[in-house]
Z-matrix of the N, CA and C atoms (Angstrom, degrees):
N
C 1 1.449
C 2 1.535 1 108.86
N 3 1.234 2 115.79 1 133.48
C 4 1.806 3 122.28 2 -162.24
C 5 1.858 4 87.82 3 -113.59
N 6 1.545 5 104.63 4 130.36
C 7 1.320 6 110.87 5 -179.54
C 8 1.814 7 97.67 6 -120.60
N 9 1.546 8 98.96 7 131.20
C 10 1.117 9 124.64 8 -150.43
C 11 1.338 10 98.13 9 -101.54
N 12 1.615 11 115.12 10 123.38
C 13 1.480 12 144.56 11 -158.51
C 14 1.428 13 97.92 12 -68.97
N 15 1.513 14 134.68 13 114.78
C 16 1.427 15 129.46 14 179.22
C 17 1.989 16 101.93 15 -93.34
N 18 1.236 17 76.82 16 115.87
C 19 2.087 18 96.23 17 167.77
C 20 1.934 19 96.43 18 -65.49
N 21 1.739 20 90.77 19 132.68
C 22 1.662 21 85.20 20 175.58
C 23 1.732 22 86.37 21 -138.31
N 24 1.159 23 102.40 22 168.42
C 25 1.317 24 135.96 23 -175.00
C 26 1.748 25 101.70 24 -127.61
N 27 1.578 26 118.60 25 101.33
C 28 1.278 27 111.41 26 156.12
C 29 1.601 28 128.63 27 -88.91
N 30 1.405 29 126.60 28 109.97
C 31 1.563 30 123.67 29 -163.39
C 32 1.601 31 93.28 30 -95.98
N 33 1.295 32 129.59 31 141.55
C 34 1.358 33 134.24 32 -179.99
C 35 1.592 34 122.53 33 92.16
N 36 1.560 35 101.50 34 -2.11
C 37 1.531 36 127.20 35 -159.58
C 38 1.527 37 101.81 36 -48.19
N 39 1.672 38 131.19 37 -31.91
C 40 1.916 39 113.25 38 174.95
C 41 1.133 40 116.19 39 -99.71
N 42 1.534 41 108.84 40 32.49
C 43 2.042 42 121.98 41 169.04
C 44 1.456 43 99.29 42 -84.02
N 45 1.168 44 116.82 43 153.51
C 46 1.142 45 128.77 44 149.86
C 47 1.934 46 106.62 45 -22.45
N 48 1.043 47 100.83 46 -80.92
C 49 1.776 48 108.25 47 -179.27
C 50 0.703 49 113.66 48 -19.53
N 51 1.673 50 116.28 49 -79.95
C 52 1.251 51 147.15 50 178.32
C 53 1.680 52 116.90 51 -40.22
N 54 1.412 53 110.05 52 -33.40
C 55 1.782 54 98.61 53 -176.97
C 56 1.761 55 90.01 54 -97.86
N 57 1.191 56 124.65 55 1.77
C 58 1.351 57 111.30 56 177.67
C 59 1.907 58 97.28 57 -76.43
N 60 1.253 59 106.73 58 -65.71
C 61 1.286 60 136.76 59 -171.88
C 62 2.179 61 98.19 60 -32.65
N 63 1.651 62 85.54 61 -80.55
C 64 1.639 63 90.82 62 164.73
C 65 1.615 64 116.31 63 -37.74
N 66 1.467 65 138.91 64 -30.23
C 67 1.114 66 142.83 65 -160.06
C 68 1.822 67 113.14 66 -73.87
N 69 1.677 68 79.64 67 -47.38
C 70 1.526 69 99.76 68 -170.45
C 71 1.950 70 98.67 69 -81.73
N 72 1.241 71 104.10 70 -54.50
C 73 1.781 72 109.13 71 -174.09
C 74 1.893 73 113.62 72 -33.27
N 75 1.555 74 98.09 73 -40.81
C 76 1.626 75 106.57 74 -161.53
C 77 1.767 76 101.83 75 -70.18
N 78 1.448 77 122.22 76 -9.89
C 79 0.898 78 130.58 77 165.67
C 80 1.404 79 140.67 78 -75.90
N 81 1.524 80 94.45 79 -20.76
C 82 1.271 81 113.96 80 -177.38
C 83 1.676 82 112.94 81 -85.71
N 84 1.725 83 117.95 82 112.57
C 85 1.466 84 103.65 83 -176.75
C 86 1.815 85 120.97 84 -80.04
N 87 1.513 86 99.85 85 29.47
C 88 1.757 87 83.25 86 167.02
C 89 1.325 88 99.16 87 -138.33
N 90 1.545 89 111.97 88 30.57
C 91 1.835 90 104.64 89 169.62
C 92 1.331 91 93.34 90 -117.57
N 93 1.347 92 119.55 91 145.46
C 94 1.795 93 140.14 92 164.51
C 95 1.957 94 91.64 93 -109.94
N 96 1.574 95 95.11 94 117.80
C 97 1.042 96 99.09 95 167.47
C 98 1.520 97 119.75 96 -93.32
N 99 1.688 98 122.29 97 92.58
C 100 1.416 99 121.88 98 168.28
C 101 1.273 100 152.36 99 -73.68
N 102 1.131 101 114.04 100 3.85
C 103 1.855 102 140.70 101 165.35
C 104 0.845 103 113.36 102 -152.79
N 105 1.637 104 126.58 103 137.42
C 106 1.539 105 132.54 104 149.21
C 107 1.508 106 102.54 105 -97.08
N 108 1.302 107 115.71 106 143.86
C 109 1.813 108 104.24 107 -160.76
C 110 1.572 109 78.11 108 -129.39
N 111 1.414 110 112.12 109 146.31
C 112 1.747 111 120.15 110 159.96
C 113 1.225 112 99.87 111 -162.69
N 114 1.595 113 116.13 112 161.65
C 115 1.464 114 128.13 113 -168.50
C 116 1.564 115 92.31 114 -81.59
N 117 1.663 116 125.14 115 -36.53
C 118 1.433 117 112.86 116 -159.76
C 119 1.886 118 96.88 117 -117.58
N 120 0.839 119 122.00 118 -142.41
C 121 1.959 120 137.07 119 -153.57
C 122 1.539 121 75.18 120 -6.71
N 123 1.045 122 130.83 121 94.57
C 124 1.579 123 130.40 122 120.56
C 125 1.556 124 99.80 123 -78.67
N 126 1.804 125 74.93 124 134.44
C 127 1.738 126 96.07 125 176.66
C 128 1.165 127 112.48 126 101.05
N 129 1.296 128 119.01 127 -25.39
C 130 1.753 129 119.51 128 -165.83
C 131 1.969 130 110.56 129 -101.54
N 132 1.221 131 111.36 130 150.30
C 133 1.637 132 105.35 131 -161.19
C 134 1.923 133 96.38 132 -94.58
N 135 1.501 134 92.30 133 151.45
C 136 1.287 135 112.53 134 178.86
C 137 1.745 136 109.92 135 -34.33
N 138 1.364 137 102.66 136 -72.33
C 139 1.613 138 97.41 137 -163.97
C 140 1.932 139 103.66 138 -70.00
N 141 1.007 140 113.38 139 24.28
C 142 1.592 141 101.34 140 148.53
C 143 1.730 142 108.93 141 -69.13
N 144 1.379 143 116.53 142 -46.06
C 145 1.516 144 106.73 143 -164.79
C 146 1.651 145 93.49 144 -103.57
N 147 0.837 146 114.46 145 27.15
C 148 1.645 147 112.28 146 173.37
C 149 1.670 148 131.55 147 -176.47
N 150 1.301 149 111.82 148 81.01
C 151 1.614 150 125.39 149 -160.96
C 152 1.678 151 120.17 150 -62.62
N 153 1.277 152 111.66 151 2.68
C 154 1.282 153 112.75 152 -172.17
C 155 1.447 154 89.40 153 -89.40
N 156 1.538 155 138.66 154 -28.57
C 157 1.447 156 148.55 155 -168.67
C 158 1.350 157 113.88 156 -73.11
N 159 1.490 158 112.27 157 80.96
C 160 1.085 159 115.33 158 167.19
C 161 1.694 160 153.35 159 -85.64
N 162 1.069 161 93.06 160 -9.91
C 163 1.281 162 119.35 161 158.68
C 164 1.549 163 144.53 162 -59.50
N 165 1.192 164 133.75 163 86.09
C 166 1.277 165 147.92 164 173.94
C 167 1.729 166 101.60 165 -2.71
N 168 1.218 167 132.19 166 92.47
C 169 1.511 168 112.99 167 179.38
C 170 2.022 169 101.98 168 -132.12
N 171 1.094 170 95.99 169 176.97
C 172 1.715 171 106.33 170 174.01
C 173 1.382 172 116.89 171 -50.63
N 174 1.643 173 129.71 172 139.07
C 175 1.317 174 114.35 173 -176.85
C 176 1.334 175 116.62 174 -90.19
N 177 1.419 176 128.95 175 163.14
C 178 1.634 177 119.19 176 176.89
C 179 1.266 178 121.83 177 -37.91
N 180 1.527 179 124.66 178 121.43
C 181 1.463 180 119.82 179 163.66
C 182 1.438 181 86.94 180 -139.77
N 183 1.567 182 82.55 181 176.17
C 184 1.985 183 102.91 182 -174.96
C 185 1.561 184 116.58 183 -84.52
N 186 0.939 185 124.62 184 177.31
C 187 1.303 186 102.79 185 -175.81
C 188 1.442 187 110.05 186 -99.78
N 189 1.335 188 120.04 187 5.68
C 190 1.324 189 115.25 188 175.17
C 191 1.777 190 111.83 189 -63.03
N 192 1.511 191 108.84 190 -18.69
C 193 1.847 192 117.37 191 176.74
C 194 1.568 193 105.49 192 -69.27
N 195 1.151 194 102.02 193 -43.01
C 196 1.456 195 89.85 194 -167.00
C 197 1.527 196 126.40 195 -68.60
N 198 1.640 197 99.98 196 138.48
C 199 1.360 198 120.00 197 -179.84
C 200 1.586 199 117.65 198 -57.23
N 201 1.012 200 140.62 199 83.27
C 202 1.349 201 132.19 200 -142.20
C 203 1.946 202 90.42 201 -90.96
N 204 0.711 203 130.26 202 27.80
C 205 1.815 204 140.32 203 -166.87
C 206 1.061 205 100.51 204 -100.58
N 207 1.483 206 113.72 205 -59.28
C 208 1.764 207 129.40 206 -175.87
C 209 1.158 208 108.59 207 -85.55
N 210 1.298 209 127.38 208 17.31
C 211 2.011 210 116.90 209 -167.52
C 212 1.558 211 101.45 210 -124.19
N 213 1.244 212 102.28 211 110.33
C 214 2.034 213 117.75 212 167.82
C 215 1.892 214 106.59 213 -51.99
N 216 1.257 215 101.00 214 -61.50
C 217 1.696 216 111.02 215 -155.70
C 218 1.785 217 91.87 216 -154.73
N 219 1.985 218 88.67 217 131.97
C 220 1.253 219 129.68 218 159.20
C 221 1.526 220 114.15 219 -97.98
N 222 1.306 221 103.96 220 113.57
C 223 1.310 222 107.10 221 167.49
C 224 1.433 223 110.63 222 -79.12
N 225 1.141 224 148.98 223 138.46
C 226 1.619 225 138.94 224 148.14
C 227 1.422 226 112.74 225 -123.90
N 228 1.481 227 89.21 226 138.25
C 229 1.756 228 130.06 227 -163.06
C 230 1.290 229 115.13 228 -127.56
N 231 0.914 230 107.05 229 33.13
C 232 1.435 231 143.05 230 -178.39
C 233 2.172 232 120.48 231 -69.87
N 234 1.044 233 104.04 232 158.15
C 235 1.628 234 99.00 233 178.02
C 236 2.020 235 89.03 234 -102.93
N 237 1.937 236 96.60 235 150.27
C 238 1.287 237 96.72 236 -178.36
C 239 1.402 238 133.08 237 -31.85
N 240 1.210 239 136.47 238 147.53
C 241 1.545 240 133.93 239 166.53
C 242 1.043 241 92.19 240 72.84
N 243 1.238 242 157.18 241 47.77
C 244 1.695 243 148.65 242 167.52
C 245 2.298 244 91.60 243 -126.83
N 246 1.232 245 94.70 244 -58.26
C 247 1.725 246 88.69 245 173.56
C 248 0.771 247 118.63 246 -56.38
N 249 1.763 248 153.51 247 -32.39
C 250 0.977 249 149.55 248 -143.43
C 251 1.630 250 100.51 249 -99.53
N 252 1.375 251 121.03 250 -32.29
C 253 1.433 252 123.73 251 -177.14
C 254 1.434 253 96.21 252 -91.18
N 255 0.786 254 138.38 253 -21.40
C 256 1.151 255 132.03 254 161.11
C 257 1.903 256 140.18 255 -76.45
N 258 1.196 257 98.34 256 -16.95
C 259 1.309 258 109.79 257 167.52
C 260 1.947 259 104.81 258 -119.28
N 261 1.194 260 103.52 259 22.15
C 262 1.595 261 103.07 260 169.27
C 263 1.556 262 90.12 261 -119.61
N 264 1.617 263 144.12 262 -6.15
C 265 1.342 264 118.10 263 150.95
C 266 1.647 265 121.47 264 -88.60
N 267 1.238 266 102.15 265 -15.23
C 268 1.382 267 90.52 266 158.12
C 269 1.278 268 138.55 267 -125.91
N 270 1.015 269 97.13 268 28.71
C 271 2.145 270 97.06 269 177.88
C 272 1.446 271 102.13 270 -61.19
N 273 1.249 272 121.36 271 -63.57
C 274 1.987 273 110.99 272 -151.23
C 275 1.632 274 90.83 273 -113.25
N 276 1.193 275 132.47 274 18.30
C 277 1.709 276 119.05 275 110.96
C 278 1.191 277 153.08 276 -96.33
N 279 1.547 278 112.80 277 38.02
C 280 1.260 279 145.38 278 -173.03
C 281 1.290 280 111.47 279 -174.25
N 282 1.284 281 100.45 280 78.44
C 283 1.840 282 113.78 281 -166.90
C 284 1.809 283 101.76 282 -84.02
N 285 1.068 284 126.29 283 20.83
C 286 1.560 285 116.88 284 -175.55
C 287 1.855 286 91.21 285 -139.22
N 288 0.997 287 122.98 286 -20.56
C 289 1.621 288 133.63 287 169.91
C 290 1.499 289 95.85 288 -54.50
N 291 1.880 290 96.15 289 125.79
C 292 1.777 291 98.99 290 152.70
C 293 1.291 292 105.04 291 -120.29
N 294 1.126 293 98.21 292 -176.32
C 295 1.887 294 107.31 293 -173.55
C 296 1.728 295 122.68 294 -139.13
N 297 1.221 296 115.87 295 118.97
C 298 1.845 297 96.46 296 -159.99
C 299 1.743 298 99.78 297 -110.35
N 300 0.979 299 121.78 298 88.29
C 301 1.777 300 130.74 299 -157.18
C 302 1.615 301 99.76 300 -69.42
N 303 1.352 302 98.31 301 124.13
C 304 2.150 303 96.98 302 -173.02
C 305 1.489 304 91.96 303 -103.37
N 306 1.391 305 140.38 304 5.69
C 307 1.438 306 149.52 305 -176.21
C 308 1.372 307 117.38 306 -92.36
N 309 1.452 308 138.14 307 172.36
C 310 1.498 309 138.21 308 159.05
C 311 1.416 310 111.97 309 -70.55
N 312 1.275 311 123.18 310 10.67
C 313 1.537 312 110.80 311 -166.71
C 314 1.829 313 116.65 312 -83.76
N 315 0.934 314 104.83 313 -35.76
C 316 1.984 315 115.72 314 157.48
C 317 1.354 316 138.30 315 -66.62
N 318 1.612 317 96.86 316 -38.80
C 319 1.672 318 102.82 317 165.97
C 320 1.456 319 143.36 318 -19.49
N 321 1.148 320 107.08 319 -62.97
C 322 1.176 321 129.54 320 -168.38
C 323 1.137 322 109.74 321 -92.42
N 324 1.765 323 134.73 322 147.90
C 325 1.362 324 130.18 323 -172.71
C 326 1.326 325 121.17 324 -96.36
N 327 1.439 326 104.87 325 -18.08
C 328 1.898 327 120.20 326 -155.39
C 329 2.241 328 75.36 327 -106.92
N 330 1.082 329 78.90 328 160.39
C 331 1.768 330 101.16 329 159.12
C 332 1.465 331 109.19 330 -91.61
N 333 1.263 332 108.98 331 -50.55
C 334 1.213 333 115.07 332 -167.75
C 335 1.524 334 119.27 333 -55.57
N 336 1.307 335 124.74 334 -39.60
C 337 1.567 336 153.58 335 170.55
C 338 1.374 337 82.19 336 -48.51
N 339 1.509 338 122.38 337 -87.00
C 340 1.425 339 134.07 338 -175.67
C 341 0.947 340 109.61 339 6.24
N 342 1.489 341 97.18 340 -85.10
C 343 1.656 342 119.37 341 -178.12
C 344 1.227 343 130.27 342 -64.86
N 345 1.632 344 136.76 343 -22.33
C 346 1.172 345 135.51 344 142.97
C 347 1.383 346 117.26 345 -50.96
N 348 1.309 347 116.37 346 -17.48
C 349 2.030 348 96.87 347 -166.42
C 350 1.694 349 82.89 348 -120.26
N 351 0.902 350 126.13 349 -25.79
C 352 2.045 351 117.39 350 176.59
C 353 1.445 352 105.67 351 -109.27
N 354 1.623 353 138.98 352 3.62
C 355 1.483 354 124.49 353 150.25
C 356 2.020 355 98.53 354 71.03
N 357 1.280 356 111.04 355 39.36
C 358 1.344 357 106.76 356 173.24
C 359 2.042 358 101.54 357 -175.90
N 360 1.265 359 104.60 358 147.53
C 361 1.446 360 124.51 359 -178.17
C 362 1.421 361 111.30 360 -69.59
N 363 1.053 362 119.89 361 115.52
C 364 1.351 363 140.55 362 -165.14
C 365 1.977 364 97.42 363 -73.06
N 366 1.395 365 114.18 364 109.45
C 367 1.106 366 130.30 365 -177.32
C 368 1.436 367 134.00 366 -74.18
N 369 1.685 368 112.15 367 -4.42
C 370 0.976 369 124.05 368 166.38
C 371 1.380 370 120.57 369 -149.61
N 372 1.542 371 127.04 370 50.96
C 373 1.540 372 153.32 371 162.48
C 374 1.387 373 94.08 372 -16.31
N 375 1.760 374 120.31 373 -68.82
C 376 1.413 375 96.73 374 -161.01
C 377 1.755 376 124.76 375 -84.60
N 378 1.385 377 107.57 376 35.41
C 379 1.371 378 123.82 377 175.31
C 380 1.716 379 131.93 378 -114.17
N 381 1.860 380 97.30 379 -11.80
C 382 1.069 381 114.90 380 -179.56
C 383 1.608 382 116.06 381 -74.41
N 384 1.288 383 96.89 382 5.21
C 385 1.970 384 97.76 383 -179.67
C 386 1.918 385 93.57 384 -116.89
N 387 1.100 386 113.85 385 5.59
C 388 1.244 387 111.93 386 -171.35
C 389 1.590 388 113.57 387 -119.84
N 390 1.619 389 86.87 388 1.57
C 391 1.871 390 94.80 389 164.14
C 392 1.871 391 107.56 390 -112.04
N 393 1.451 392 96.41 391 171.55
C 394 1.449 393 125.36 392 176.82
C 395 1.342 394 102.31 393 -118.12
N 396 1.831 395 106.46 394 113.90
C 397 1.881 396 95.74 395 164.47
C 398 1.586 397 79.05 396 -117.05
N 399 1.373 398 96.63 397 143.29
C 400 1.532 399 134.97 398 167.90
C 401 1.642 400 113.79 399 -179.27
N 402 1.659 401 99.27 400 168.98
C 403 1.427 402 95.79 401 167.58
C 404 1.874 403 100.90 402 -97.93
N 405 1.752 404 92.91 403 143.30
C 406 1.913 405 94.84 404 -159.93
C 407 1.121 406 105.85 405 -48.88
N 408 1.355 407 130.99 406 -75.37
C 409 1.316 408 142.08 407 179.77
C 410 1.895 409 117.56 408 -5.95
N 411 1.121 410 104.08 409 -43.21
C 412 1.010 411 103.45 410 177.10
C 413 1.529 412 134.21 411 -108.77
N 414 1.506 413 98.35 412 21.67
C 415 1.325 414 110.58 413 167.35
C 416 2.029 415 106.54 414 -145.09
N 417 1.046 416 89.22 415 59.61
C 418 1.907 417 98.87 416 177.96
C 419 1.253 418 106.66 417 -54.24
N 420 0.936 419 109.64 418 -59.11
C 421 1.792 420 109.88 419 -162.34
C 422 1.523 421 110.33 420 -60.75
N 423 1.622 422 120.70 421 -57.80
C 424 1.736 423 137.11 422 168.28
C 425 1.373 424 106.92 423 -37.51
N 426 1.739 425 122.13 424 -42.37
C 427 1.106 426 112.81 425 -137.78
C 428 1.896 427 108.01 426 -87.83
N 429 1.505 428 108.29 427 -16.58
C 430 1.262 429 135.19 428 162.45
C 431 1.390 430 114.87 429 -50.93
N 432 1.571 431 137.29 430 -29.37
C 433 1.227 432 146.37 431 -166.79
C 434 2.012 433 104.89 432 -91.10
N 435 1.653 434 97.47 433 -35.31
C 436 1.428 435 99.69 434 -169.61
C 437 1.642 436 118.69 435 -100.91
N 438 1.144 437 128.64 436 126.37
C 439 1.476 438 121.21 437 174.23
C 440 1.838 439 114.76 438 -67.92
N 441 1.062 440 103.83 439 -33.78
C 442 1.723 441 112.80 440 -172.01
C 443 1.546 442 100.68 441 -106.85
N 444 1.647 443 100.67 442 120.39
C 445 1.607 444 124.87 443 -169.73
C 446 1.225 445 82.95 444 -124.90
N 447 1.425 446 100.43 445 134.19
C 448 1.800 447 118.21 446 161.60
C 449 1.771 448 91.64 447 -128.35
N 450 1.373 449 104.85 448 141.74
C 451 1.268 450 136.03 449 -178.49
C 452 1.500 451 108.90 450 -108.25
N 453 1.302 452 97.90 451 117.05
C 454 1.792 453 105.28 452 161.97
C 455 0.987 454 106.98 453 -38.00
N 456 1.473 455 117.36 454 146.35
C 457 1.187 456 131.39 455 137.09
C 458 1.717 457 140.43 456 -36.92
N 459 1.170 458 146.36 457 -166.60
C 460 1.047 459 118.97 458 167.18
C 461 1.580 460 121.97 459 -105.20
N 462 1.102 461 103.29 460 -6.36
C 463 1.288 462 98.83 461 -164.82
C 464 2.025 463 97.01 462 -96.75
N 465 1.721 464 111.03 463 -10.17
C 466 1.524 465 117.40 464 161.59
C 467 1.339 466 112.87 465 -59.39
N 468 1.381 467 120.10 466 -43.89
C 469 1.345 468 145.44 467 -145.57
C 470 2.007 469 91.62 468 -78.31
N 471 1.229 470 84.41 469 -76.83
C 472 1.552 471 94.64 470 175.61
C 473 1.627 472 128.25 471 -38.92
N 474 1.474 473 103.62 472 -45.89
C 475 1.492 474 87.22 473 165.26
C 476 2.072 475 109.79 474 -94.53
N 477 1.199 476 103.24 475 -6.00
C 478 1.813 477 74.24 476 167.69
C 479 1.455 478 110.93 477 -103.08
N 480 0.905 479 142.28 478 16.57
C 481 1.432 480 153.92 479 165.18
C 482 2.030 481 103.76 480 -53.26
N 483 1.717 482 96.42 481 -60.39
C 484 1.551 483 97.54 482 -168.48
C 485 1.555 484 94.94 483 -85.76
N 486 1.477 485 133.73 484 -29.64
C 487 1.305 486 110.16 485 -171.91
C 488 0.992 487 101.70 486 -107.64
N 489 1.483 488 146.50 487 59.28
C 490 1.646 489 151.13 488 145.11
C 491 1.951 490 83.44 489 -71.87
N 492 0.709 491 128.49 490 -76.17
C 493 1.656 492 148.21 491 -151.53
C 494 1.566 493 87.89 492 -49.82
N 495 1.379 494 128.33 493 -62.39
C 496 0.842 495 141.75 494 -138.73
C 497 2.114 496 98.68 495 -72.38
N 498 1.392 497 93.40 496 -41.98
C 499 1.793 498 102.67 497 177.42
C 500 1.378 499 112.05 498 -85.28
């Protein structure tokens, strides 16, 4: 059985997040990492802002370059409300694209919540029934049905980590 190399796109890639995220990915032997996307050092290579990155990879560009044809999964590492406009221009013109959101922008189910606890209009309402927030691991089977993954936070993570076992 031949397991098929997923093309990723990291957006936010010289954040904090983002060089964590990139840190761990380059390790992984069935991801090809094909863009590092950032608004600023276009042009400049990853391990300038992060020396543990050793690996030969793509240099900063925006994401307006990327070939979105050849790309499996967008990670975004993004500050709130920045993923959500961004995966509401391309979800259903890039029907084989998933998206794994490291931000608050999926979380929550209501808009309205949204916008009381982040103070801004939730930019892609009719997508919030078309994501999964959990941590993956513990939803394998669901998580196959949804293209848009939002990831706990850490401090979610941390307390359901020890009491998954516990229920």
């Amino acid at each position: 059985m031949s397991i098929k190399v997923i093309n990723v796109v990291v957006a936010g890639a010289t954040g904090y997040v983002g060089l964590d995220l990139i840190n761990l990915l380059v390790k992984h032997p069935y991801v090809k990492i094909k863009y590092l996307c950032a608004k600023k050092n276009i042009g400049k290579k990853i391990n300038k802002f992060d020396q543990r990155i050793k690996k030969n990879l793509p240099k900063i560009c925006s994401l307006h370059r990327v070939n979105w044809e050849k790309i499996d999964l967008l990670f975004l590492s993004l500050p709130n409300g920045e993923a959500q406009k961004i995966i509401n221009k391309l979800y259903y013109k890039f029907k084989n694209l998933k998206f794994i959101d490291l931000s608050a922008d999926f979380r929550l189910r209501d808009a309205k919540i949204y916008k009381k606890n982040y103070k801004q209009n939730h930019k892609a309402i009719n997508l919030i029934k078309k994501s999964l927030y959990s941590i993956s691991e513990l939803k394998k089977k669901e998580i196959k049905e949804y293209r848009i993954i939002s990831n706990p936070g850490c401090y979610p993570t941390s307390i359901q980590i020890p009491l998954i076992p516990l229920i």
